[in-house]
N, C-alpha and C positions, 0 to 999 in steps of 0.2 A: 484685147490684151496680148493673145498670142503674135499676132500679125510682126507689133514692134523686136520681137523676139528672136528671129529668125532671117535668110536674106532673103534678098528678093524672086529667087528663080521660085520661093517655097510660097506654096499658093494655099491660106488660111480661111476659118468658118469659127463661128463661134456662137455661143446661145447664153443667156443669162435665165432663162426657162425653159422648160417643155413647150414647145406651140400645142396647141388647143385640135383636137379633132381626133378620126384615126390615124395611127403612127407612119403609118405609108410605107409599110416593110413589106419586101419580095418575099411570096411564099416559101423559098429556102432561110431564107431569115424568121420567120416567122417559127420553122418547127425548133429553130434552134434556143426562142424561150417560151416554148408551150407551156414548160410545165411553172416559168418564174414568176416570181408577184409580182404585182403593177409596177411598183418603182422600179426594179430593172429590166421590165419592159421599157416604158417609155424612157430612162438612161441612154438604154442600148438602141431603143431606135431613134429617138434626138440625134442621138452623135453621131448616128449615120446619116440624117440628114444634114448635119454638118460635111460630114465626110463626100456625098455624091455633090453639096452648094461646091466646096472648093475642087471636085472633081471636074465639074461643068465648068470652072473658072477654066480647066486645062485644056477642056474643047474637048472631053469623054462627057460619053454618053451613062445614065442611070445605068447602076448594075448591082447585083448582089456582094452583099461586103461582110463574109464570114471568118470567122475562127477559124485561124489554121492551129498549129504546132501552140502552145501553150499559148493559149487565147490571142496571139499577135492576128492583127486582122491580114488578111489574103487581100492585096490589091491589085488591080488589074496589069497587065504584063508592062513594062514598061515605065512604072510609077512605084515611089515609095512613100512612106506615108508611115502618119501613128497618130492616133484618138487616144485623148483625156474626158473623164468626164468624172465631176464633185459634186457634192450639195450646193445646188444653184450656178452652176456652169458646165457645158459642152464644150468640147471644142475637135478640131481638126486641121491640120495640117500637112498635104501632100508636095509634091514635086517630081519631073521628070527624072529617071534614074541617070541618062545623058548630064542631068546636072548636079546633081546630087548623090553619094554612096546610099543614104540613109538619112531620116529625119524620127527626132524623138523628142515628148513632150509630155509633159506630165501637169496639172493641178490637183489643188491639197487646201484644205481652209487654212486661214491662216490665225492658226490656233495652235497652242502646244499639243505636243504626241499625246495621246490618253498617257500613256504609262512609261514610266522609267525604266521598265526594261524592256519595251519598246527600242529606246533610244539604245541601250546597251546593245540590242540585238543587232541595229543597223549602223552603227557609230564605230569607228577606230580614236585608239586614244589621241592623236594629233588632230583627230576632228576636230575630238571633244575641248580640246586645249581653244580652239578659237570660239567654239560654241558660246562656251563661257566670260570667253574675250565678247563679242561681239552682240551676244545680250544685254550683257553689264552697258554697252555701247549705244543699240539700239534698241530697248526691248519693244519697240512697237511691230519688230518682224520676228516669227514665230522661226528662229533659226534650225530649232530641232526637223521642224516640218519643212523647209527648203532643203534642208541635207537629205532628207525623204526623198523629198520630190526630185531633187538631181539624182540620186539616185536611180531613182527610176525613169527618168530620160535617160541615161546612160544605159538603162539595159533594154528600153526600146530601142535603142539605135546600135545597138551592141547583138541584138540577139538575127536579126536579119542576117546581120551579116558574116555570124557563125553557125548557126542553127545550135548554140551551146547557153545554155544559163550562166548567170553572171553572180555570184551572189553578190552579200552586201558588203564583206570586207576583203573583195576582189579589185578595188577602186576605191581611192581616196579624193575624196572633195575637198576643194580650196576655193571658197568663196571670196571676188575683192566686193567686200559692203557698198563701195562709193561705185563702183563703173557699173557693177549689178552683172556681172560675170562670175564664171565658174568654170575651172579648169579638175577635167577628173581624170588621175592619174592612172591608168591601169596598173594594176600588182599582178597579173599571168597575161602568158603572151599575147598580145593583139590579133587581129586580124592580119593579114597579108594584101594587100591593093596594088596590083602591079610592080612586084617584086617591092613594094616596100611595106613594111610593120609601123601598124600604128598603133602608138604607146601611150596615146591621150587626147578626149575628148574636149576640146572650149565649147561650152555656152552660154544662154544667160539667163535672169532672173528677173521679176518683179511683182512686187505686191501688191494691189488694188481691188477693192469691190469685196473686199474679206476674203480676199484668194492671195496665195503664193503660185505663179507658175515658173517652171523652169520649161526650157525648149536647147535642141541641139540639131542644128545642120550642118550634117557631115560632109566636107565636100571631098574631092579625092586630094592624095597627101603628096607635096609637092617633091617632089625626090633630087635632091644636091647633086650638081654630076661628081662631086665629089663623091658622094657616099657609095658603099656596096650595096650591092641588092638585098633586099631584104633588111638594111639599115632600117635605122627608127624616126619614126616620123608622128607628128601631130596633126590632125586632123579638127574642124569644126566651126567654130563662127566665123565669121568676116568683119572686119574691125564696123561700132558701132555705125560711122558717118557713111557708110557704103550701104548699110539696110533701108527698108522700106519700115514706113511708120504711119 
């Protein structure tokens, strides 16, 4: 699922279960969930075997893939990268930083949020305005839980590359239902990427297997010789017929 989500310099893994045996964690991985219960034991080491499967695709060798700064994984120098992992899906997707600012990905059942203020917590009222549009439209996709999930790719791909948290009504999502895209505006300043400010995130979406996933690769923001430094710029997907599928 993740693979069609993203372009192609972005090298992906994914699991629909636990494989079967022991977890095959480096002992610095290992003291990091001595104390957790089984299930996020094998979570967190699934997804890293996702994460070292699409690492090997890049020609890196096994390595330890720990928790930095508010649980974002530390990846090895030169690569960027972000792990999702739900009830009944792993996944992984990295890429060279030469090609990519930043990659971010999130899965979520595709189920509505437990609770209504849930959604209040993470929702702006122009969300909500489409939410209600686009249920009434499709209710076979769990729109509360994709605005979730974009969200949270946006702050995997968002927090690299400020070392600053993002909350939730820092960015406003605008899903198009039919292209399966997602554009999130930023509401406080961007980042800076070679003298230019990026004001917003494109990615995309899709639903299958009882999962919503969202994914966003960032690539660097193409700067106008027109514009001043420091101008505003968008950053993110590559139109769909250019991706890998």
């Amino acid at each position: 699922m993740i693979a069609a989500l993203l372009p192609a310099p972005v090298v992906t893994a994914e699991l629909f279960h636990d494989p079967p045996g022991p977890p095959g964690l480096f002992p610095e991985e290992e003291r990091v969930v001595a104390g957790a219960v089984a299930g996020r034991r094998r979570e967190f080491a699934s997804v890293r075997a996702c994460a070292r499967q699409a690492l090997a695709r890049l020609g890196l060798p096994p390595a330890p893939l720990l928790p930095g700064a508010r649980g974002a994984p530390r990846w090895p120098e030169g690569v960027v990268g972000s792990m999702t992992h739900c009830q009944g899906y792993r996944a992984a997707a990295v890429a060279r930083a030469t090609d990519l600012l930043a990659v971010g990905c999130d899965a979520e059942p595709n189920a509505p949020l437990p609770s209504p203020d849930i959604l209040e917590l993470i929702s702006l009222p122009q969300e909500r305005v489409w939410l209600r549009e686009f249920t009434a439209r499709r209710p076979a996709v769990s729109w509360d839980r994709l605005l979730f999930s974009a969200k949270e790719s946006v702050y995997k791909t968002w927090f690299p590359l400020t070392g600053r948290p993002l909350d939730f009504d820092e960015a406003v999502i605008t899903p198009d239902p039919v292209a399966g895209t997602f554009r999130a505006e930023l509401l406080v300043p961007g980042p800076v990427v070679d003298g230019v400010r990026i004001t917003a995130f494109d990615g995309r979406w899709r639903t299958g297997n009882g999962l919503v996933v969202t994914a966003i690769g960032l690539r660097p923001p193409v700067r106008s010789t027109t514009s001043a430094r420091t101008g505003p710029a968008s950053g993110g997907a590559v139109p769909f017929d250019d991706r890998r599928t």
